[in-house]
BAKOLMAR-857182 format. One record per residue (C-alpha): residue number from 0; x, y, z. Coordinates in Angstrom, 3 decimals. Each point is the difference from the previous one (the first is absolute). Layout:
BEGIN
R resi        u        v        w
R  NUM        X        Y        Z
...
***
This chain:
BEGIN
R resi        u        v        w
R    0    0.000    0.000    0.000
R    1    1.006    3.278   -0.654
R    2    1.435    1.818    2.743
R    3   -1.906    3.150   -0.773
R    4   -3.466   -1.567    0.294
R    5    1.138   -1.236    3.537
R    6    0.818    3.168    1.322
R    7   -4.012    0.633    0.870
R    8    0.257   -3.274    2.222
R    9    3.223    0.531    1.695
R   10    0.336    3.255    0.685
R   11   -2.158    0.715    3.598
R   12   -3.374    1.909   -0.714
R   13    1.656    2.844    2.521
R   14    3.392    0.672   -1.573
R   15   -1.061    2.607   -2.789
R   16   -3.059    1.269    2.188
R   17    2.398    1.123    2.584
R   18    2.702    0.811   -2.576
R   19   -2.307    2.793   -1.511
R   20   -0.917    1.199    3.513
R   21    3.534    0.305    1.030
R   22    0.590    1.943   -3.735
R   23   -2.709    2.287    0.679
R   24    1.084    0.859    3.700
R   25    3.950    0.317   -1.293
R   26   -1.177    2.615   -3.267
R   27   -1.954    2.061    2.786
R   28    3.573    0.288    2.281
R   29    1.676    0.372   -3.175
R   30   -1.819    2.989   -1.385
R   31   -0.517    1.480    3.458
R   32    3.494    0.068    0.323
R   33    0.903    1.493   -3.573
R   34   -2.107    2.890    1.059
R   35    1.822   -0.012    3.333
R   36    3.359    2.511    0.797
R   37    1.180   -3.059    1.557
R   38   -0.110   -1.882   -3.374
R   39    3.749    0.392   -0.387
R   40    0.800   -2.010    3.250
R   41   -2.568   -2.503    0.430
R   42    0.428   -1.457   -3.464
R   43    3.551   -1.000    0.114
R   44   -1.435   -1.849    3.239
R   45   -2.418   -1.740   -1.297
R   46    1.340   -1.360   -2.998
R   47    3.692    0.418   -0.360
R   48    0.543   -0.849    4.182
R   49   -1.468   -4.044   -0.935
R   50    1.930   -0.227   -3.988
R   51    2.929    0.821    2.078
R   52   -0.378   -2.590    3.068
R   53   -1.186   -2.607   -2.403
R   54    2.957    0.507   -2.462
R   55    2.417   -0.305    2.839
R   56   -1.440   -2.764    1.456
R   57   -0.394   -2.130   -3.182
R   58    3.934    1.216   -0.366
R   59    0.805   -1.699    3.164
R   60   -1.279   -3.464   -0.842
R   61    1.612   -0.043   -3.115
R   62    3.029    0.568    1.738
R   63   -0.298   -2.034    2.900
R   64   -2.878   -2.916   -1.221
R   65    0.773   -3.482   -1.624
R   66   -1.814    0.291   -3.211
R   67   -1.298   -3.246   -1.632
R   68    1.182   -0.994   -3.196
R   69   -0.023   -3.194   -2.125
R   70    3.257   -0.421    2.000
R   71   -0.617    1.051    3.587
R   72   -3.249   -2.106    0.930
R   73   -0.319   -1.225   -3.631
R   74   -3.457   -1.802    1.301
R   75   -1.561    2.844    1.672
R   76    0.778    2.516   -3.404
R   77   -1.536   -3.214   -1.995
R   78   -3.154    0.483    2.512
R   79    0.023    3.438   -0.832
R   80    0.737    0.312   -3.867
R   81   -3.040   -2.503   -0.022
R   82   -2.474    1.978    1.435
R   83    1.251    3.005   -1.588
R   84   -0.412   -1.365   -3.157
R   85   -3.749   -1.117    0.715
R   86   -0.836    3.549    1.344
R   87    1.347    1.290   -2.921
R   88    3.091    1.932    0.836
R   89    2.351    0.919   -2.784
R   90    3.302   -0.568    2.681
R   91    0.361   -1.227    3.298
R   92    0.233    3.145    2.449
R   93    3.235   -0.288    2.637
R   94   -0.980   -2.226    2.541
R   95    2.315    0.012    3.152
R   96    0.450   -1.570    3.554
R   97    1.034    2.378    2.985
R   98    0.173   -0.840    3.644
R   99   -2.550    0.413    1.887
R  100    0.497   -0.358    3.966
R  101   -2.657   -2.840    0.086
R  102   -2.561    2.289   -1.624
R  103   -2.321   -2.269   -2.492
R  104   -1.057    2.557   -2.797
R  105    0.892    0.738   -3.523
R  106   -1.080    3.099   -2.118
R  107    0.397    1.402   -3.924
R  108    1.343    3.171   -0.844
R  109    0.010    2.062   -2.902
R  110    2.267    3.410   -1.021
R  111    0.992    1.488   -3.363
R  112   -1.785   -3.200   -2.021
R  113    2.188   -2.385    2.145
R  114   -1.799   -2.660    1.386
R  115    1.184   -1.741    3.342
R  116   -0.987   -2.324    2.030
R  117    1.095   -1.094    3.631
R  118   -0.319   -3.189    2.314
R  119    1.460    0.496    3.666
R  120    2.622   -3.138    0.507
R  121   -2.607   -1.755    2.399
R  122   -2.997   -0.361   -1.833
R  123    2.443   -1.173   -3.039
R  124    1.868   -2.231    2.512
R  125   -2.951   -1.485    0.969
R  126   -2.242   -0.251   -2.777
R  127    3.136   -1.343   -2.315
R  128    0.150   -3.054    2.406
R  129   -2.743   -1.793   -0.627
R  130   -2.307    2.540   -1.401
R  131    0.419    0.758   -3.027
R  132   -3.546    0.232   -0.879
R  133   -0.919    2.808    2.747
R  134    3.599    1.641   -1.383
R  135   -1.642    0.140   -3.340
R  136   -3.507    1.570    1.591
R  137    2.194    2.863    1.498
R  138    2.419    1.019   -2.863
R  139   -3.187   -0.236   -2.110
R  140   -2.085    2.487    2.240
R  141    2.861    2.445   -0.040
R  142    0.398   -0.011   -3.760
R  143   -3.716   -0.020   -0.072
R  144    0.282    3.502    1.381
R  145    2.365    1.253   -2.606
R  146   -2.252   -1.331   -2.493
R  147   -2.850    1.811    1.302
R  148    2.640    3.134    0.381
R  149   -1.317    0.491    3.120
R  150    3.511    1.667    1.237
R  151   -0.241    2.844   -2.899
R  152   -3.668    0.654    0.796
R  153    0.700    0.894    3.866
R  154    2.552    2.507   -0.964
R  155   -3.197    1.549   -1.291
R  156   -2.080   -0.174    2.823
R  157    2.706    1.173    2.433
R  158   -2.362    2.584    1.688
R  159   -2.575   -3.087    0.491
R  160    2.630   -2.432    1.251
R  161    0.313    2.423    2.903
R  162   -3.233    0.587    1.016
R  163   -1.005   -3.147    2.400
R  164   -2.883   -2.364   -1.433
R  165    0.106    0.978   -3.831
R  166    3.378   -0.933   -0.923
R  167   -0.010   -3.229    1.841
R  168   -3.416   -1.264   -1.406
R  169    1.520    0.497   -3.523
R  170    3.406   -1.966    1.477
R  171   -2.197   -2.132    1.800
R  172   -2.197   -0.784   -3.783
R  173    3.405   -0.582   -1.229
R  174    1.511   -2.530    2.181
R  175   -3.645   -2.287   -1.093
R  176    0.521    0.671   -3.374
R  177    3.230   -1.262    0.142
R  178   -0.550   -2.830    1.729
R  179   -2.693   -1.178   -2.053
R  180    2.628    0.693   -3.160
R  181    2.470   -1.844    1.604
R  182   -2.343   -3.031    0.807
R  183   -1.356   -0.287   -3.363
R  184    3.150    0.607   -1.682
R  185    1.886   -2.835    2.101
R  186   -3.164   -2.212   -0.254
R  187    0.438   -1.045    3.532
R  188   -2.253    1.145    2.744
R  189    1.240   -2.222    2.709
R  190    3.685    1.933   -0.443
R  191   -1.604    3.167    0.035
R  192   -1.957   -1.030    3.593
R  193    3.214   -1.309    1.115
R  194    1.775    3.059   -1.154
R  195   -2.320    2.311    2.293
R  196    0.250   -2.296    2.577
R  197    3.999    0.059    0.412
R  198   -0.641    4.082    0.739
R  199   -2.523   -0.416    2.527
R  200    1.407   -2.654    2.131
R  201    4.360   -0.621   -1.316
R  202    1.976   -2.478   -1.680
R  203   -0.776   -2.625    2.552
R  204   -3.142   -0.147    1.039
R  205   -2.071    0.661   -3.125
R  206   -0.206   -3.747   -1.255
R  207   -1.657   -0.049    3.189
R  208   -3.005    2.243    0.134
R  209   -3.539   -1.422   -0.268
R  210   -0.698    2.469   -2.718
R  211   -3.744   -0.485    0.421
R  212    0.437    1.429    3.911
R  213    2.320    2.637   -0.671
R  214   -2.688    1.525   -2.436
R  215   -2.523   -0.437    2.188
R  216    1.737    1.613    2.931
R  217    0.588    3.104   -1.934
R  218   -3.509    0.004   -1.264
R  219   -0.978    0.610    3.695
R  220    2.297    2.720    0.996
R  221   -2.114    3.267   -0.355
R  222    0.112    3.417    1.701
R  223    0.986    3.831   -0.537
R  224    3.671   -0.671    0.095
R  225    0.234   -3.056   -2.098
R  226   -1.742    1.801   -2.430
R  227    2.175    3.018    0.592
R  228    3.043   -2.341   -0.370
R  229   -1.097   -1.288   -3.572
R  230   -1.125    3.177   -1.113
R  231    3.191    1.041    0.461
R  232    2.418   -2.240   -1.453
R  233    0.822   -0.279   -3.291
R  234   -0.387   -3.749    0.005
R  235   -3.136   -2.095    0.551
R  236    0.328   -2.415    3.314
R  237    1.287   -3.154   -1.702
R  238   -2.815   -2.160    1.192
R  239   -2.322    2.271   -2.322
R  240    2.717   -0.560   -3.175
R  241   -0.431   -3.115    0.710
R  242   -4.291   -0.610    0.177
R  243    0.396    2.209   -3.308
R  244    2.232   -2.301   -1.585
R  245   -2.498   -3.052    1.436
R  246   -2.766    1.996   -1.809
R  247    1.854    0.800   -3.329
R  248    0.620   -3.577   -0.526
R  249   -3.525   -0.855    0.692
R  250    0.915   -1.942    3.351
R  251   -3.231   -0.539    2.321
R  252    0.351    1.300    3.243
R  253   -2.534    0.914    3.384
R  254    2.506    3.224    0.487
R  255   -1.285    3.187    0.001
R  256    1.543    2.896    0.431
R  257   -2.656    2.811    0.730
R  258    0.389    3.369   -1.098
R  259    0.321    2.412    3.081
R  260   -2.490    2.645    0.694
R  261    3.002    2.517    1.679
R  262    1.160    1.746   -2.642
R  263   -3.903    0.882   -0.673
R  264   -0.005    1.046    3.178
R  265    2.928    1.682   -0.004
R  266   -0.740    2.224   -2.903
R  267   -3.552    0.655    1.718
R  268    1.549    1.320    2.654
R  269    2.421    2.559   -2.132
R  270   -3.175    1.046   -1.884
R  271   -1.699    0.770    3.315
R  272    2.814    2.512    1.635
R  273    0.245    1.605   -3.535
R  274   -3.305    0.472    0.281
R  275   -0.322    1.383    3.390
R  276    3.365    2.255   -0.521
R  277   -1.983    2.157   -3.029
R  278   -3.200    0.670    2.227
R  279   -2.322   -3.184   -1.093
R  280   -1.026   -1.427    3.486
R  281   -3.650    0.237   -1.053
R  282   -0.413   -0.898   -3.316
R  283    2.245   -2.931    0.270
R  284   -2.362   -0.971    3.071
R  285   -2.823    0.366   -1.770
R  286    1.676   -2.602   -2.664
R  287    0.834   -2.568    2.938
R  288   -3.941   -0.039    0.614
R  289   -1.211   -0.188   -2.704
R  290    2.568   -2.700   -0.688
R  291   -0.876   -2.040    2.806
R  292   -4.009    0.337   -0.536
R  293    0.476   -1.533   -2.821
R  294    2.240   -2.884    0.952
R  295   -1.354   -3.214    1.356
R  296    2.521   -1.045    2.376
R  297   -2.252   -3.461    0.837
R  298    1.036   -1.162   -3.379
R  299    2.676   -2.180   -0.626
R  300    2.693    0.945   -2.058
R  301    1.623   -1.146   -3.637
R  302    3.412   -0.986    2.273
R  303   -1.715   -2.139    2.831
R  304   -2.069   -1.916   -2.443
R  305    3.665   -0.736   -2.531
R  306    1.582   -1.007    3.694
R  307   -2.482   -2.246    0.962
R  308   -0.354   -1.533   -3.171
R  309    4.053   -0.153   -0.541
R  310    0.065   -1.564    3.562
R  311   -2.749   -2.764   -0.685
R  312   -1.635    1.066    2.747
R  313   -3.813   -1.224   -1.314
R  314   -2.058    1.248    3.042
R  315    1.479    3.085   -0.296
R  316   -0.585    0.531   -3.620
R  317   -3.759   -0.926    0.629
R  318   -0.106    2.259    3.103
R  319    0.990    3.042   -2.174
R  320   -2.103   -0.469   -2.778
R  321   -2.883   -0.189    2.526
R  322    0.929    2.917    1.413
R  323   -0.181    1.695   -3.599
R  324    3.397   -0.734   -1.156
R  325    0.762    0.434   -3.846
R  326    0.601   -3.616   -1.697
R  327    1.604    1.235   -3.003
R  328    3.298    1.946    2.152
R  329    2.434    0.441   -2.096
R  330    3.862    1.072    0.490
R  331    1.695    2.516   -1.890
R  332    1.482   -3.002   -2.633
R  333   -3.945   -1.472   -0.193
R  334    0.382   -2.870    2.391
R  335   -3.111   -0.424    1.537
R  336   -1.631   -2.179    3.091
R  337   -1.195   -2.752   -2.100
R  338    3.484   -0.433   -1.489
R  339    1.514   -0.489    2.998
R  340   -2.653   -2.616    0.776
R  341    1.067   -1.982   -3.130
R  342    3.654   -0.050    0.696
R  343   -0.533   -1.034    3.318
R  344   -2.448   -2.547   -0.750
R  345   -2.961    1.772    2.229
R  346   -3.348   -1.416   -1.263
R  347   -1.241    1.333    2.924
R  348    0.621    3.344   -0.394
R  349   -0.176   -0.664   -3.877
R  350   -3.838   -0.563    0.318
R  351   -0.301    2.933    2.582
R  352    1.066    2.550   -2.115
R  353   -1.780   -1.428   -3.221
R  354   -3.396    0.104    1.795
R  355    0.889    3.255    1.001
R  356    0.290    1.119   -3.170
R  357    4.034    0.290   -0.940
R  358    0.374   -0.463   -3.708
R  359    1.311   -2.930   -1.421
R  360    2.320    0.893   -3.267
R  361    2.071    3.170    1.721
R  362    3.425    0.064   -1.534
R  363    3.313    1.086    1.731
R  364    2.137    2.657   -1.598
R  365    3.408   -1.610    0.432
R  366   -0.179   -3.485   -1.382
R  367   -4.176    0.242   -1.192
R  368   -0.742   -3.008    2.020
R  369   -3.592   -0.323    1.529
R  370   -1.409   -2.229    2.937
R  371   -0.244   -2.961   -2.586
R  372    3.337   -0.124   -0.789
R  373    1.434    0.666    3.281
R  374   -2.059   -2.722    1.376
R  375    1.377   -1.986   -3.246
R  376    3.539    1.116    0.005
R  377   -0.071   -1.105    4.400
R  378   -1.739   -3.457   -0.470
R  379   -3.218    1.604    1.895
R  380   -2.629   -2.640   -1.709
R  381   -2.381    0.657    2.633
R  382   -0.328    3.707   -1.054
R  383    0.244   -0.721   -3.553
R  384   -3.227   -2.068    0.543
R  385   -1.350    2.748    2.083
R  386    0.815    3.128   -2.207
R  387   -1.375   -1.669   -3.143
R  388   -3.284   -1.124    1.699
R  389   -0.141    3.911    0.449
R  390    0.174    0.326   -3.813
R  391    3.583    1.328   -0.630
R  392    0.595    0.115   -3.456
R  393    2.001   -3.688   -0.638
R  394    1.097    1.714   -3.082
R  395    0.936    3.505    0.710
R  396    3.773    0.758   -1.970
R  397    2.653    2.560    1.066
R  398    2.010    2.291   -2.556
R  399    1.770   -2.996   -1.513
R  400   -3.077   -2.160   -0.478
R  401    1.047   -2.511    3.283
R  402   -2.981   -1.162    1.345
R  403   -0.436   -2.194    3.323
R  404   -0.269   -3.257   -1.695
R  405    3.563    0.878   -1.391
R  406    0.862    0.962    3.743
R  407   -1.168   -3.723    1.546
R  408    1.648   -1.377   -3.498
R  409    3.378    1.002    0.781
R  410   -0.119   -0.989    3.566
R  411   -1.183   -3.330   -0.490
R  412   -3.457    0.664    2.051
R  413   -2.358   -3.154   -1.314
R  414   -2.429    0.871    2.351
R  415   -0.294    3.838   -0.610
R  416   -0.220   -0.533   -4.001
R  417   -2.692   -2.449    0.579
R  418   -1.954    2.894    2.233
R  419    0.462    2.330   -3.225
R  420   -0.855   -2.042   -2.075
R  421   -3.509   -0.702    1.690
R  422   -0.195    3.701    0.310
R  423    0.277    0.392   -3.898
R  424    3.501    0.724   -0.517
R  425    0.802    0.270   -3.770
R  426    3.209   -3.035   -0.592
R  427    0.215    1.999   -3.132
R  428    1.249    3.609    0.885
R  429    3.358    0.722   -0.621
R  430    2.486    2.835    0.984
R  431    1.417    1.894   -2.110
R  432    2.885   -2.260   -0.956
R  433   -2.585   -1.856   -1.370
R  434    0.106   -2.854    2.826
R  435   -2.448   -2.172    1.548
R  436   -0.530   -0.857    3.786
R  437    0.738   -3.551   -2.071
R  438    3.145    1.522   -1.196
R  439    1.088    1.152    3.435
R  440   -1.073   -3.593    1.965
R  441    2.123   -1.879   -3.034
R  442    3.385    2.041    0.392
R  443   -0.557   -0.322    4.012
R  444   -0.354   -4.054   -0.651
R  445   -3.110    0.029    1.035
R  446   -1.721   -2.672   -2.224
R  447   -2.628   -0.865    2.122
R  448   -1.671    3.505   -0.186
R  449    1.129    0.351   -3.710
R  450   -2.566   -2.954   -0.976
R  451   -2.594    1.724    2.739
R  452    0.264    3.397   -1.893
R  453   -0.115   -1.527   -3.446
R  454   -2.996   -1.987    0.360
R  455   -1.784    2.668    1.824
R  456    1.002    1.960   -3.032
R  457   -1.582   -2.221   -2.129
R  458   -3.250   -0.610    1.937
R  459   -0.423    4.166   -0.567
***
């Protein structure tokens, strides 16, 4: 596939949203201080101050870094001129190994049209014995960021990398998009996990960690200061990188990772002093009431119904919808209640929300999956059954023509294909590579289900 048609599905959905916000607040500074008397000082500050500490600093690993060659760690440059070569790069930038005082890191630097590349001795120590593949994740995420130039572009933005919270939600945009580059470029999620891993927890301990329980720690930790923390820091917490690599590669998992209300708050809270500092008191009162007159506050919300539902917790579900709760919430990415039902293989729940109304055939944004094919995809027969005795549409075909029967096909699910096919799913259909669920059961060696499909083909 061509590299330029994957950009749309590897590059993270925030990276040129918060890109354009940090251009936008960097052109204000910019022309406010052209039209400043201080113009002449703050300039040479703001641009020529980083050039200059970049330059010198690139200038002192030349000098003092092992650079890899085809003769100095002939393997690792072989790793590297590889990957280069599939992410299209004309030359291999200067990749070098420095010391690093037990520091685990490695970064990519850019000056003059020089591209460089640097792994501190640990990391490279360690990953070189033994593992290679998670070596190969982390020299491709850092050439990953020189392919996405994200270097030149923050020399743009230098006014935004200073101000806390927008330059580090572009950096932090980045640091997905590259892993999610370096992932699909190296074809290996497991070495990309493992790769994470070996930051959070060291060189000895990460072959270790129950993965699983590490993710689902973090996913607990909550508060003002942990969200301060991450808001912060120009790198996501790793166990995040990690759940996004999960859900890139389409890996089912009960993790959630809630979005935190704070920074709402937060910026509710700025908007209310500025308020009260030009004279507003009363008008913004009369906002709050009217505000509040109009909410119901008995009602449950979009978040407790997706945390119930994500949880498996059935009575819960059922006590919220009684209480008026909305079956069809949604996420931001389109991943509703009933599709967290299907993956964990809740009929209870499942039915609950059907009779309540959620609908059946709601596609998610990121990989336009519905409840059927969730509940296909997990080996969730149960709510197969139950969603297609609701009447979802056995049939219903994403942008490529894949339909569910091609779903249960692939993954070898007899019992699901013979549900669809009672429900009045078409053998026939095919995608838009012109195959068959037939087609997909036969290359999968399938032959059982092959025969099923074709005479249920023929029978139509």
């Amino acid at each position: 596939m061509n590299t330029n048609e994957l950009e749309p599905v590897l590059i993270h959905k925030k990276e040129e949203r918060y890109y354009v916000l940090a251009i936008i607040f960097s052109v204000l500074v910019y022309v406010g201080l052209f039209f400043s008397i201080i113009f002449m000082f703050i300039i040479p500050i703001i641009i020529v101050v980083p050039l200059l500490a970049q330059a010198i600093m690139m200038a002192n690993i030349r000098m003092n870094g092992v650079r890899i060659t085809p003769r100095q760690f002939p393997e690792v440059f072989t790793v590297a001129e590889a990957q280069c070569v599939r992410m299209g790069f004309p030359v291999v930038p200067d990749i070098y190994v420095m010391e690093s005082s037990g520091v685990l890191n490695a970064f990519a630097s850019r000056f003059f049209g020089r591209n460089m590349v640097v792994l501190y001795s640990d990391l490279f120590e360690l990953l070189k014995s033994g593992g290679e593949r998670e070596l190969a994740f982390v020299l491709t995420h850092e050439l990953a960021h020189i392919k996405r130039n994200h270097i030149m572009k923050q020399l743009f933005i230098i006014p935004a990398m200073w101000l806390p919270f927008i330059g580090e939600a572009y950096s932090r945009a980045c640091e997905y998009t590259c892993d999610r580059m370096a992932a699909y470029y190296c074809n290996d999620v497991e070495a990309a996990m493992n790769g994470l891993t070996v930051l959070a927890i060291g060189k000895s301990l990460y072959k270790e960690v129950d993965r699983e329980e590490y993710l689902l720690q973090s996913s607990y930790e909550t508060g003002f200061f942990v969200w301060l923390a991450e808001r912060l820091s120009t790198h996501p917490p790793l166990p995040k990188r990690i759940h996004a690599i999960q859900q890139f590669a389409g890996y089912s998992s009960s993790i959630v990772f809630k979005t935190s209300r704070i920074g709402i708050v937060v910026a509710a809270i700025a908007v209310f002093v500025v308020l009260g500092s030009i004279g507003t008191g009363i008008i913004f009162s009369k906002s709050i009431d009217t505000f509040m007159s109009q909410l119901d506050v008995t009602a449950p919300t979009d978040e407790e119904m997706l945390g119930a539902a994500s949880e498996g917790d059935a009575e819960l579900v059922q006590q919220l919808l009684s209480s008026g709760g909305n079956p069809n919430a949604a996420d931001a990415e389109g991943w509703t209640a009933l599709m967290w039902a299907a993956q964990l293989n809740d009929t209870v729940s499942g039915s609950a929300l059907i009779e309540a109304g959620a609908s059946l055939d709601v596609v998610e944004q990121t990989y336009e999956e519905t409840a059927l094919t969730i509940a296909i995809y997990n080996g969730s027969v149960d709510v197969v059954e139950v969603l297609l005795k609701g009447n979802a549409n056995p049939d219903l075909e994403d942008s490529t023509g894949w339909t569910p029967l091609m779903t249960a096909a692939t993954e070898g699910d007899m019992e699901s294909i013979k549900l669809l096919l009672q429900a009045g799913a078409d053998p026939g259909k095919m995608d838009e590579t012109g195959y068959t669920a037939a087609d997909y059961a036969m290359d999968s060696g399938f032959e059982d289900i092959v025969w099923l499909l074709q005479e249920s083909g023929e029978r139509i």
